[in-house]
N, C-alpha and C positions, 0 to 999 in steps of 0.2 A: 716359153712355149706353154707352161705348166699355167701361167698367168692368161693364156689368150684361149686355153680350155674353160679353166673356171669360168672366163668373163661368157663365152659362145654357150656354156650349159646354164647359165643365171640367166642370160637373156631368152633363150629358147622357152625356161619355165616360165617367166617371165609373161610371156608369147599366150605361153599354152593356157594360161592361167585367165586372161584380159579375154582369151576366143570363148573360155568355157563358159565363163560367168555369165559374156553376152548371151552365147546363146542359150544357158540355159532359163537367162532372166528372159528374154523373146519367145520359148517354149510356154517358161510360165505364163505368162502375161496373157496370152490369145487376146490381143485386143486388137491386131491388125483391121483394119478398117469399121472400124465399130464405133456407133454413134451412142455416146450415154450424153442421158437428162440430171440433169443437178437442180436443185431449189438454193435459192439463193433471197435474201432479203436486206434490205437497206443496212448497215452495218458500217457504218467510218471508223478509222481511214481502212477499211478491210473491203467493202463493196460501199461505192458512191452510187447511188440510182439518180439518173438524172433524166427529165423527159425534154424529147427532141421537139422540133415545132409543129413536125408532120402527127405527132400522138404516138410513137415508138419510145422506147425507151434506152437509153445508154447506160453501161454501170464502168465504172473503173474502180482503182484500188489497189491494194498490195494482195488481197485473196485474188483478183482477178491478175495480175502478173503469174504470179503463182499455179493456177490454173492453166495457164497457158504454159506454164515449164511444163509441167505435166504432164498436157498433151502431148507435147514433142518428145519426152523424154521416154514417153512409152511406145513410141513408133519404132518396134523393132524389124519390120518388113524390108526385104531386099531389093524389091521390086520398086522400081521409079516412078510409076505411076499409078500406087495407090502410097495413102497417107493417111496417116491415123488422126484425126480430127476432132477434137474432142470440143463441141459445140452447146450449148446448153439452150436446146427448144423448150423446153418446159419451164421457164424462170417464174418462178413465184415471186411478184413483190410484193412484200407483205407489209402496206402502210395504212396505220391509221390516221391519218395527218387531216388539215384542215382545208389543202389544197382539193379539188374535185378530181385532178388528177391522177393524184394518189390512192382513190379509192378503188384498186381493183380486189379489194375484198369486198363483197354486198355484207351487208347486215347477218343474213341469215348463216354465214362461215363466220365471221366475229363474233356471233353470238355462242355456237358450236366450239369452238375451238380455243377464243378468249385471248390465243394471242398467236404471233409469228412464229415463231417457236413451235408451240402446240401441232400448228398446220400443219406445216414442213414436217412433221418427225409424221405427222397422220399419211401424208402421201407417200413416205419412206414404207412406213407399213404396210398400206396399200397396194405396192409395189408399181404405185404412178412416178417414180423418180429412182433414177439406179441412188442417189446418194444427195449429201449434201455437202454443200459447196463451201459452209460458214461450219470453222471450228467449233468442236465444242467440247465441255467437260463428260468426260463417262461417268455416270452414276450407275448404283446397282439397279435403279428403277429402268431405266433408259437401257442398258445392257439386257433386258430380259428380251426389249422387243426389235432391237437394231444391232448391225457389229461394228465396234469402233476400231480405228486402229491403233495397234498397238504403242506404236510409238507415235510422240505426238507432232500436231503440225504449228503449233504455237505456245510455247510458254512464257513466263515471265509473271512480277509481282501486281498485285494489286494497288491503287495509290486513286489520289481524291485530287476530282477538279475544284476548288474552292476562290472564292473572292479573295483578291489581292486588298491585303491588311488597309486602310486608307488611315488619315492622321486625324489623331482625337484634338477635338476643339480645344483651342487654348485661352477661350473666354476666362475661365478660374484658373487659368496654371498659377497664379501667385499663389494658391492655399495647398498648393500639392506641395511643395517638400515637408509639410507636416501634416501626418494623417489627423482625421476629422477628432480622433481622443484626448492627441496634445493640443487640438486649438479651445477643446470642451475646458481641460484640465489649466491651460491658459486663463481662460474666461473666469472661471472659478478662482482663482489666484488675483487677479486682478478684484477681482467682486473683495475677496478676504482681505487684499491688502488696503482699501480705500477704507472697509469698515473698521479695519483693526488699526490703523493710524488714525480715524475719525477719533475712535471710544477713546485711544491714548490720547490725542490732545484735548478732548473735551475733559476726560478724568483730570490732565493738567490743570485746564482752566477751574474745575469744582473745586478741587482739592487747592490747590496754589496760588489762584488767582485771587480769590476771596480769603478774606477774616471772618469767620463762621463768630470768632469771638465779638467783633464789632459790626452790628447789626447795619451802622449806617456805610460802613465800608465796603455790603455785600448788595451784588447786581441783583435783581429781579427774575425771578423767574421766566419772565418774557424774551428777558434780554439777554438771558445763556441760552434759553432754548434757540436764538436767531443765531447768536454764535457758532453754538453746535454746529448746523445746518448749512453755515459756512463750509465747513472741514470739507464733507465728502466731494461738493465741487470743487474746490481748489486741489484736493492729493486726487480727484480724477484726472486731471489736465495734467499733474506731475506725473503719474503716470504712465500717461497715455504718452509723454515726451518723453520719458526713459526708452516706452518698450520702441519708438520710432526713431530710437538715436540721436534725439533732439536736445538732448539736455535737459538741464531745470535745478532751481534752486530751493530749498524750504528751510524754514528754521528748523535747527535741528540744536538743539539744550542739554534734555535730560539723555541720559547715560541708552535708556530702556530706549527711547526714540530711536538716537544713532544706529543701534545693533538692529534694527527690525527697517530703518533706509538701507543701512549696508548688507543687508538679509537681500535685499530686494535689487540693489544694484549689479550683487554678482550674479543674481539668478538672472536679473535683463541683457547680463553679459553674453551669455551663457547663451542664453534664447535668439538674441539680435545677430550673436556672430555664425547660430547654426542657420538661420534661417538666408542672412544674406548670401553665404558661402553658396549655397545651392541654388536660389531661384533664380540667377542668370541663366541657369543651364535648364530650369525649368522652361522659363519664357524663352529664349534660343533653341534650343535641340525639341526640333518636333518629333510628338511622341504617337508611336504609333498603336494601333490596335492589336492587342494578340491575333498571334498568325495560327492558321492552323493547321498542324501537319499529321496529327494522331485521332483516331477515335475519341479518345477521352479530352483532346482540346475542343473537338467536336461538341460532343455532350455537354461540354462546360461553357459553350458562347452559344448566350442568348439571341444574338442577330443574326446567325447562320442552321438554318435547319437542313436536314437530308433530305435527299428524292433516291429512289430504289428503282431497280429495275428487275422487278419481282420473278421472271422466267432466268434469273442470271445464279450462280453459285453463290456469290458473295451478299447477291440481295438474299437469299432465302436464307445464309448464316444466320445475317442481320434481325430477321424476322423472327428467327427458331430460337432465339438468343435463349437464354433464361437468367444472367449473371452478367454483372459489370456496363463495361460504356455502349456492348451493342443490346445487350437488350434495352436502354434506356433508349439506346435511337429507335430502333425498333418499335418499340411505344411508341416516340412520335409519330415516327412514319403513319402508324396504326390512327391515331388519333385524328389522324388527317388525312382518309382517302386519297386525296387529291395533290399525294405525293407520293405516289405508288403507278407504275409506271410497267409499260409493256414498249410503247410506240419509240424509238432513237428521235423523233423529230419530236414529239410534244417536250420528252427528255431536255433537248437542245433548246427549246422554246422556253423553259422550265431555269432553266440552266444562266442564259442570257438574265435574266431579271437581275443579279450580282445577287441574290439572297438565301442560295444552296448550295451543298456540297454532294457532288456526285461520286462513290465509291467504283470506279472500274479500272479496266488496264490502261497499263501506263502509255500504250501509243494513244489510245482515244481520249486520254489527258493532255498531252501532245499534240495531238491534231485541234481538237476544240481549243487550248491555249492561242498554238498560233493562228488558228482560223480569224478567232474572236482579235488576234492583233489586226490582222490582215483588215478586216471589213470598219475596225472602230479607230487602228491608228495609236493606242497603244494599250500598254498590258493591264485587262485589267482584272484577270485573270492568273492563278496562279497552281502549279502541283507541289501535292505535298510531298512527305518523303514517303517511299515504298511502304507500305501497310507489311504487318504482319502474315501474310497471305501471298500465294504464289500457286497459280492457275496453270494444269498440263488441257491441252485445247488438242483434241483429238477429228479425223474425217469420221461423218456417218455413212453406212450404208445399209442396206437391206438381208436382213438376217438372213446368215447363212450364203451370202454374196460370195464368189471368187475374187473380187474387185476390192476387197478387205486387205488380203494378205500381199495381191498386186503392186496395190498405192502404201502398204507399210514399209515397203522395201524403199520405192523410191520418197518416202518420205523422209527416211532415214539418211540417204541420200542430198536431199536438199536442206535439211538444217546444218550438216556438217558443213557444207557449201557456203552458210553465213550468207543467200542470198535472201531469204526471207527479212531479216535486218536489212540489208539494201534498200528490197524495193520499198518495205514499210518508211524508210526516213525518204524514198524519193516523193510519195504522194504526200506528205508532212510538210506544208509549208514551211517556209526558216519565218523563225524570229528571235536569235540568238537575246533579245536583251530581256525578251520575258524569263527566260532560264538563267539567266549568267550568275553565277557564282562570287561573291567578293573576293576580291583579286588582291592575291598577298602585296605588300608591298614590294616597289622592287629595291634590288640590291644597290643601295649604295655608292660602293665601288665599281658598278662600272661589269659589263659580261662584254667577254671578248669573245667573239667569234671563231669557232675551232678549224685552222687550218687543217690542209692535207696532212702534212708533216705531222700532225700531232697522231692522224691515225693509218701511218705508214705501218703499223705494227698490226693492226688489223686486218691491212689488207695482205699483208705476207701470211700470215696465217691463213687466211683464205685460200691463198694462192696454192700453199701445200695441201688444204685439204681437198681442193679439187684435183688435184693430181691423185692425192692416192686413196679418192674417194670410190674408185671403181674395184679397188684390190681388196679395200674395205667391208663393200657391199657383201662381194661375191662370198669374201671367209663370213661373214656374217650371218648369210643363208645356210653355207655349211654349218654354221654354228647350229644354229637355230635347228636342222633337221636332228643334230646328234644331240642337242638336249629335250628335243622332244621323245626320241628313245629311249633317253638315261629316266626322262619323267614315268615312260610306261612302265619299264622295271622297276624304278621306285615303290609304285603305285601298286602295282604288283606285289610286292616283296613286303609293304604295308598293311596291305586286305589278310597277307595270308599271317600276320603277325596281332593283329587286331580285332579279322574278320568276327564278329560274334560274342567277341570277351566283353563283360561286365564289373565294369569298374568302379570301388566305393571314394568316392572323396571328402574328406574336412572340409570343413567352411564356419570360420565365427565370424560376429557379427562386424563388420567393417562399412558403413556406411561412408560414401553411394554406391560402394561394387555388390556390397552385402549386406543386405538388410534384415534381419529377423527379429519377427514378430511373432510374441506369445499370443495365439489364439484362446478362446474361454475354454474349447476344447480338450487342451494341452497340448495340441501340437502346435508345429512354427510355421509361419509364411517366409517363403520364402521370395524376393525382388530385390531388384537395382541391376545391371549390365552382368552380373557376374553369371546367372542362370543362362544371360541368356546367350553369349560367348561359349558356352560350356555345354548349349545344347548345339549349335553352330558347330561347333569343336566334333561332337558326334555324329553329327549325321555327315559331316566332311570326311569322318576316318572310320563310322563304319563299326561304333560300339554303344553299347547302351551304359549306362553310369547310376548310383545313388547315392542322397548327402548321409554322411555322418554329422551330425551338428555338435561342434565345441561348444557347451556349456560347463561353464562352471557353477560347482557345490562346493558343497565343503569336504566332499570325501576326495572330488579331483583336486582340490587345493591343495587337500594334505599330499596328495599321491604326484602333483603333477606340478605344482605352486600357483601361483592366483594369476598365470600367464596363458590367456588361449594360445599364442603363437608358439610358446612353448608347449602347450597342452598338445596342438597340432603339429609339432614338430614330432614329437614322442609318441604320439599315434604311427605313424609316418615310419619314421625309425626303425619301433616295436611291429609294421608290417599289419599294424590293423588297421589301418585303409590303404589304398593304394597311391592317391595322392593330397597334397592340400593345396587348395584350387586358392586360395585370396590371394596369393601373388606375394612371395617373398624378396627381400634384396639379398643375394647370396653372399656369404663371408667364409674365409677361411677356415674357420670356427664349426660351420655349420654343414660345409661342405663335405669334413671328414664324415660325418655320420647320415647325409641323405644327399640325392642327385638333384639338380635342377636343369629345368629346360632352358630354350631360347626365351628371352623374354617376350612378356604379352602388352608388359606398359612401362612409358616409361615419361617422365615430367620433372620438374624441378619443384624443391620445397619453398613456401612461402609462410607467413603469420597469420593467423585470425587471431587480430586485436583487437580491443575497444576504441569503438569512432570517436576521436576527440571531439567533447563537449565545446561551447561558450566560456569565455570567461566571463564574469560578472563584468557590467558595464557601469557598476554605481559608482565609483570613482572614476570614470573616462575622463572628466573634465579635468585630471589631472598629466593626464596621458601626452599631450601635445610637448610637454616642458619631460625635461632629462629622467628617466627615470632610476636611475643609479640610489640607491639609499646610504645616508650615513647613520649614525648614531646619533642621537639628539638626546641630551640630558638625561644618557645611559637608558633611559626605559625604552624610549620606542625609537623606529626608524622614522624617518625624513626626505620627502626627495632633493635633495642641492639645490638644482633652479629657484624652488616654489622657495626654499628656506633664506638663499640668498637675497630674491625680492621682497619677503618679507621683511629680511634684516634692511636693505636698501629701506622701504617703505618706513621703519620706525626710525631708521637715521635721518631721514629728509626731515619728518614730523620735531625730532628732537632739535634738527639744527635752526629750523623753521620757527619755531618754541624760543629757543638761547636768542636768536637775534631781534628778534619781536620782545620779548622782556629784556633783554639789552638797551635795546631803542630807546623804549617806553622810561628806562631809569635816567638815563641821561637826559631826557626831554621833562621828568618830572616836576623839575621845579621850574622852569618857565610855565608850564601848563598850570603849575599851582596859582601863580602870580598873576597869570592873564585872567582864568577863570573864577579863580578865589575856590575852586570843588576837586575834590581827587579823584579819578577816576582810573583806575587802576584796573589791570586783569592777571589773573594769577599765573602762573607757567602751566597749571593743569586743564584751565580755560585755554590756552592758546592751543595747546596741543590737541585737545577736542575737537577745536573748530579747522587745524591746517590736518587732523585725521582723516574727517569727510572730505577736504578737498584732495587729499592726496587719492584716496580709494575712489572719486568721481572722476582722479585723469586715467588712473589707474583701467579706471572700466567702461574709458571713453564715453562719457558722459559730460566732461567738461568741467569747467567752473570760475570765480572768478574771486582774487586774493589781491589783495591790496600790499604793493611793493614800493615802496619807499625809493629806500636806499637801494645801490649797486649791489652790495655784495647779497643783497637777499633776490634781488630781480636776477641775480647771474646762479643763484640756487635755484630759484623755481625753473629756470632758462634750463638749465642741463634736466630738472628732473622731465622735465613734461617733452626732452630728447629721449630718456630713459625708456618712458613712458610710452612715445609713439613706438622703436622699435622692438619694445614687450608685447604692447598690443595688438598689435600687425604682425608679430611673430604665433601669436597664440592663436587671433581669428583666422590665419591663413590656412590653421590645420586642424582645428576643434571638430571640424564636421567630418571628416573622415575617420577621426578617435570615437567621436558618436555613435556612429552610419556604419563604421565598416564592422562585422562582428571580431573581434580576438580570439583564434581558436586557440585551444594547449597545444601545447607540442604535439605533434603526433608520429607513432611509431614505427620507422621501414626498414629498422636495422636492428641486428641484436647490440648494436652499440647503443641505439636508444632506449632500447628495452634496459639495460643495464643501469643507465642515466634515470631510467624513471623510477619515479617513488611511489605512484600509483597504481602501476599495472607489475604484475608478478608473472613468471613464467611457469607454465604446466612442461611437464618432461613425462614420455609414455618410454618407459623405462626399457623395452623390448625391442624396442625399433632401433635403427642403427645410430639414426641422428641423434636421438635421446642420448642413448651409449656415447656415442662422441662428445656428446657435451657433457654426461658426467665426468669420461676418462679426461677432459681436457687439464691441462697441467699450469697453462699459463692463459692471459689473455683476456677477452671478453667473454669468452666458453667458462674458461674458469671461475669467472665471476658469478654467472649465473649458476652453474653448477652447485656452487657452495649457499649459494641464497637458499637454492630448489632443497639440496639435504638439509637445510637447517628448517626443511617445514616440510616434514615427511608426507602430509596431507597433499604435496603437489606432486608427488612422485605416484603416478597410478601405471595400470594395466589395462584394466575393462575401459574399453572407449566407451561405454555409458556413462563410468563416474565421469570422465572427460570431458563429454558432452555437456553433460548439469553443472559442473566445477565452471566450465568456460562459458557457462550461458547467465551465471548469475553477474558474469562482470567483472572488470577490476585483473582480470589475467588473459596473457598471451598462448599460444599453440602453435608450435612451431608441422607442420606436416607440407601434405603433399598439396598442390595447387588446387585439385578436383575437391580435394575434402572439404578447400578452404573455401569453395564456393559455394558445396553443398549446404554447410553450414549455415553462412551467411544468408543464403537466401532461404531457409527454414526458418531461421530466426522471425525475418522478415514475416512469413508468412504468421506468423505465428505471434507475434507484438505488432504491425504494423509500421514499422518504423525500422529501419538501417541502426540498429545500435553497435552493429556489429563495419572490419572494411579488413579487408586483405591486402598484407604486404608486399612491395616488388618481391618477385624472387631474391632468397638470402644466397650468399654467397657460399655454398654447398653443393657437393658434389649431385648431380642429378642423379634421384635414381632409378634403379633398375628392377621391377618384380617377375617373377618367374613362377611355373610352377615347382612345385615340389612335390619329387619323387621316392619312391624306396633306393636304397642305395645298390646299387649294379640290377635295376630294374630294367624289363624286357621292354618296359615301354616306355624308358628315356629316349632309347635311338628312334623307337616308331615314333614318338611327339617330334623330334628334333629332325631326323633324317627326312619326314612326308614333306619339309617346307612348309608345314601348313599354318601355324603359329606365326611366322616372317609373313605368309601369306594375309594372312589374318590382320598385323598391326600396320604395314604396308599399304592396303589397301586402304587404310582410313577407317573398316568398318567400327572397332573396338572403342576410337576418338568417337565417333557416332552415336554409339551404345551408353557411354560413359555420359555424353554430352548430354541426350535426350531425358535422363535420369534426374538431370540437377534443375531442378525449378527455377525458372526468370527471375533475376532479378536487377535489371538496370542500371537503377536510379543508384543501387547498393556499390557498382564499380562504375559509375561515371565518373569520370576527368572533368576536372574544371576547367573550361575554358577564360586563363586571366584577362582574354580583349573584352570577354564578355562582360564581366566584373567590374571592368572599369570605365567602361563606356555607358554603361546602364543606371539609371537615374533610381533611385528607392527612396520614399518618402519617409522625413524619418520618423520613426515610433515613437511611441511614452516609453518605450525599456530604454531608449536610445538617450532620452531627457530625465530619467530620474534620476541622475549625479545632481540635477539643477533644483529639482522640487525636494530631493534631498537638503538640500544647504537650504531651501527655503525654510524648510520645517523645524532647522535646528536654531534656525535663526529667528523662528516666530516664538522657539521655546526660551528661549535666551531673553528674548525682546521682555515676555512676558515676565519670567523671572527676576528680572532688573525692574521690571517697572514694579514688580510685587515689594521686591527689597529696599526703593527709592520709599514707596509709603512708607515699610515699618521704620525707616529712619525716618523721613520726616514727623510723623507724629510721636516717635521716640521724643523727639527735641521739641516740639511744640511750636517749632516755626510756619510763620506765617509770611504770606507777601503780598502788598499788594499796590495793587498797578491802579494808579487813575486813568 
């Protein structure tokens, strides 16, 4: 019985409630049969004007749907036969177009007025039109002479119709995997090495070829100089066959030669395998144009300019610019009339050409995309992503109108409804493929489709809560009335405990809640969320407040130690202010001696560490082979792989050597007897000459050795096995060791932090986390804790030295999330570069700040008991306040996307080639050295040779 009461008194109010509204929303209203005029102008997909054949005009759209809810929805008349009709005789179409059609403005209103826009607010004025029919922004200009309504009938962000990216010509794609510096720094190298093997063989032929001592044994002048002249054509063509993979043979003798060929073979290795690795994927994978989806990609592509539509909000930012990428568009626009705009259809006309990017809302991004599918067949047209910018689109009417507050009610109405979104995507062409999004891969394994049985458990839940969803309601309502009671008592018992008291609060500087700044003056400024929470906090409970400000001296240090949170704890305590507003985490410790509220915030802690650097890329080229080091002849380290091939390489060389001067002895006396001459070559000569060929299989370059016998054809046979799969192992992964950068380690744990050698931890010795990480006993706490006291210099108080200590580098900061953002993007703002990146959340308990009070303070229970503070963090507002405070900075927490990284083509650098132009250099130094050392031995000894 008790159940079939409550349900007859919930439905009754219920009743009573649904009668009153109507009719008092039908009282308000007085619009029963009443005709109002609207102005209205060409506007897609919002108002289509289209002209019929007899010279009338039709409009549709999502504002004209809307318009017509309108109508009906304000028909509150009881009567059958009237109906409130809301028709629009007065339509202004406001086109300046090319059609003759379209001219129903003459000259002499265009000249006057300047644009549609303009008109329409003049006739609003005027009082020729109760309103306007097309949203619009309220500005305070516009508000002096019209009423808007309050709440709005259109919102959403800002976003740019732009040309769909098209693919860059791939006439040169061979020269793209190496920017235009390495093919310059190439070219130079090539020029050096033909001259600098020239000079060496011609100094051989001056010096060695000739007997300076025997005048008739020495060539002519004529006849070295034709020599010489020889050289650079011939090492051009050898050359040009290394760097093409082609092969090539030269004599190679003296010592200084060899090392300035093999200078040059590993550098061609080096170059031939970075260059092939890549340009299939050059010449295959077509590349496209930067796309553009931001202002500043905007401003940065030369083949896409802006067009404005000057009477709009977002064009006039554009224009008023004074800083960054929109005043640079801005200037253009300026710089060129004739992309400045008033008319939707010149706009559209404008637009069509593929060669501008128009900034407006996102459905008339959407409409003109799929239009432009619709008429051309496919997309060639594209939106970018949301702009920074986001448009509230308010009704006009005539100042001082009743038909303001009428249409704000039921406007409020129809956006909750989500019919506006409806109609707008029904006048929106489809063209799903100009928008579509890349579509993750699918799963593998296989999705199995989810039977009933799987949610038999949801549907019995259901089943109970509609059964005792009516028993629920009814105590619900009860509820609801008896805590609106217990609120006015509250509220009450609040005023009379707060009503008028004047409260002093602490505040030190804690940036981004608290910010203070020394004026020249000597006073401080006071900013960041924490004023203004604090004045919020007031005018909700109905007290006035003023700061004390924690500074420390030298007299508070002696008095108080070099801690403002201590300093403001003992203010506090001691009863000389009332409370300290920066927001404490409450501890045992601190709870015996002062009271604290509900809390105001609450987050988890993270790091501001230093952004790992590059490593150096001048040894890459050794990177593809193991890098594990041993010891090599006690002094220095060694990588395995490189050492083992090396040892391989001088064993081939020596056994190559033994069996070739093997041969040579057992063959020597028949060769005596056949030819009557010895010809002999020493084991130092052999080894020289199967040196180069080993280092030309070596560096795939080829060559070609004279093998006799079996057992020397069954050694060259395995080495040049060896050989293919070393080289094929090494060019299969050079270009990625080149190309890809190597970052350090970088830091998201205190276990890394601990592990590194280079970054030190800062500890703010007051706060609770600090405290846990000195008290820590065992662990990875421990470890840094004993680092931290053994450099008392990292143990601070004032978050100022904290600030300058962690901005010079080289250390970590463990705090609160908010802080770690602020930081980092002031850094930002302030070097222009991200040197700084914040850690995942560390695995610490989140914490808790509160205010803090006197201990058994009259206005703990008023802060706690009003709800207002739960109110406060609840609502989101305080997240808002906090947020608005910390300065942008993107680029500083962007995630790398790894598909992007490895799908994307980069050409490679000089930083990415100097391991190769390194060994060039060391090996030109060498070359030369040897060839200096070969003279002072030969003319030591006074040999001569010479060659007929």
């Amino acid at each position: 019985m008790l159940s079939f009461h409550s349900h007859l008194v919930a439905i009754s109010f219920l009743l009573f409630n649904v009668y009153w509204v109507t009719e008092s929303l039908a009282q308000r209203t007085g619009l029963n049969g009443n005709t109002l005029s609207f102005a209205l102008f060409h506007i897609p997909p919002g108002y289509v004007v289209t002209i019929t054949p007899d010279g009338n005009f039709t409009f549709s759209g999502s504002y004209a749907m809307e318009m017509n809810w309108l109508a009906k929805r304000l028909n509150f008349t009881k009567q059958t036969n009237k109906s409130f009709v809301c028709f629009f005789q007065k339509i202004i179409l406001c086109f300046y177009g090319n059609r003759p059609s379209y001219r129903l403005l003459n000259h002499t209103i265009s000249a006057k007025y300047g644009n549609p826009t303009n008109h329409a607010f003049h006739l609003i004025e005027n009082n020729e039109v109760d309103g306007f029919a097309v949203v619009f922004i309220a500005t305070p200009e516009r508000k002096k002479k019209m009423d808007f309504t309050s709440f709005f009938g259109w919102s959403e962000s800002y976003t740019m119709v732009v040309p769909r990216p098209e693919e860059e010509s791939r006439l040169f794609a061979f020269i793209w995997p190496f920017q235009p510096s390495v093919w310059l720094l190439i070219g130079i190298t090539v020029v050096v090495m033909v001259v600098v093997m020239s000079l060496f063989s011609g100094s051989y032929v001056w010096l060695f070829v000739n007997d300076f001592r025997n005048p008739v044994a020495q060539n002519t002048r004529e006849e070295r100089m034709a020599v010489f002249w020889q050289w650079p054509s011939i090492y051009s063509v050898y050359i040009i066959n290394i760097m093409t993979n082609q092969g090539g043979n030269i004599a190679v003798s003296r010592f200084s030669f060899q090392i300035l060929v093999g200078t040059w073979l590993l550098v061609a290795m080096v170059l031939v395998n970075s260059y092939s690795g890549t340009v299939v994927s050059y010449l295959t994978v077509p590349k496209m144009k930067p796309s553009i989806h931001t202002f500043e990609d905007l401003a940065a592509n030369p083949d896409v300019g802006i067009i404005l539509k000057v009477d709009t909000d977002i064009g006039q930012k554009i224009l008023e610019a004074e800083s960054g990428a929109l005043k640079i568009l801005g200037d253009q626009a300026r710089s060129e009339p004739d992309r400045l705009f008033t008319d939707p259809v010149k706009i559209n006309a404008r637009l069509v050409t593929g060669l501008y990017a128009y900034p407006y809302l996102q459905i008339f991004a959407k409409f003109f995309v799929s239009d432009q599918f619709k008429k051309d067949g496919k997309c060639r047209f594209q939106m970018s992503k949301p702009l920074s910018l986001t448009g509230f689109w308010s009704m006009a009417f005539q100042k001082g109108s009743k038909l303001t507050s009428i249409f704000n009610d039921v406007l409020i109405e129809v956006w909750e409804t989500g019919l506006p979104s409806r109609w707008t995507n029904e006048v929106i062409p489809q063209a799903p493929q100009c928008f579509a999004k890349e579509k993750p891969r699918a799963n593998l394994t296989g999705q199995n489709p989810i039977r009933l049985t799987d949610l038999m458990g949801a549907f019995l839940i259901l089943a109970v809560g509609e059964t005792d969803f009516s028993v629920m309601w009814s105590r619900l309502f009860i509820l609801l009335i008896t805590w609106n009671s217990y609120f006015r008592v509250a509220e009450s018992k609040r005023n009379a405990e707060l009503n008028g008291a004047h409260l002093t609060f602490a505040v030190y500087h804690n940036p981004p809640y608290d910010v203070l700044t020394l004026k020249p003056d000597g006073n401080y400024s006071h900013k960041g969320s924490g004023p203004t929470w604090q004045n919020w906090l007031a005018k909700k409970l109905n007290f006035t407040f003023s700061y004390r400000y924690v500074i420390l001296n030298q007299t508070t240090i002696e008095k108080y130690g070099a801690s403002a949170i201590e300093f403001g704890l003992r203010l506090t305590a001691d009863k000389e202010v009332d409370a300290f507003v920066n927001g404490l985490t409450s501890t045992p410790e601190r709870k015996t001696k002062v009271d604290f509220s509900y809390f105001i915030w609450t987050e988890p802690y993270a790091m501001v560490v230093p952004r790992p650097g590059e490593e150096p890329r001048l040894f890459a080229f050794v990177r593809p082979f193991q890098p594990l080091l041993i010891k090599f002849v006690v002094f220095f380290d060694f990588p395995k792989v490189w050492l083992l091939i090396l040892i391989t390489m001088l064993a081939v060389v020596c056994f190559m050597s033994f069996f070739s001067k093997f041969s040579l002895k057992m063959d020597v006396a028949e060769h005596r007897q056949e030819s009557g001459q010895t010809q002999t070559r020493t084991l130092s000569q052999y080894a020289s000459s199967y040196f180069v060929y080993v280092l030309n299989i070596i560096t795939n370059q080829g060559g070609n050795v004279n093998g006799i016998r079996l057992s020397f054809r069954i050694l060259v046979g395995v080495w040049l096995l060896i050989a293919t799969v070393l080289v094929n192992s090494y060019s299969g992964t050079i270009v990625s060791y080149l190309t890809v950068p190597k970052i350090k380690p970088s830091i998201n744990t205190f276990e890394d932090l601990a592990l590194s050698k280079d970054v030190e931890l800062i500890i703010k010795k007051d706060v609770v986390i600090g405290q846990q990480i000195l008290s820590a006993k065992s662990g990875t706490f421990k470890i840094l804790g004993d680092r931290t006291r053994n450099n008392p210099e990292r143990l601070l108080t004032d978050q100022t030295e904290i600030d300058n200590l962690l901005a010079k580098g080289g250390h970590a900061f463990p705090w609160i999330v908010s802080f770690c953002k602020f930081f980092i993007a002031g850094q930002l703002k302030k070097d222009g570069t991200c040197r700084f990146e914040m850690t995942d959340p560390v695995p610490f308990q989140t914490a808790f700040f509160s205010i803090v009070l006197q201990k058994n303070s009259k206005f703990t229970r008023a802060f706690n008991d009003a709800y207002v503070l739960m109110l406060m963090w609840e609502s989101g507002q305080i997240t808002f306040w906090v947020t608005n405070d910390i300065p942008r900075a993107p680029k500083c927490f962007a995630k790398i996307n790894p598909r992007t990284t490895l799908t994307r083509q980069v050409p490679i650098q000089l930083k990415d080639l100097m391991s190769a132009f390194f060994i060039f250099a060391i090996g030109q130094g060498l070359a030369i050295l040897a060839f200096v050392v070969e003279n002072m031995i030969h003319f030591r000894r006074g040999h001569t040779v010479v060659i007929r």
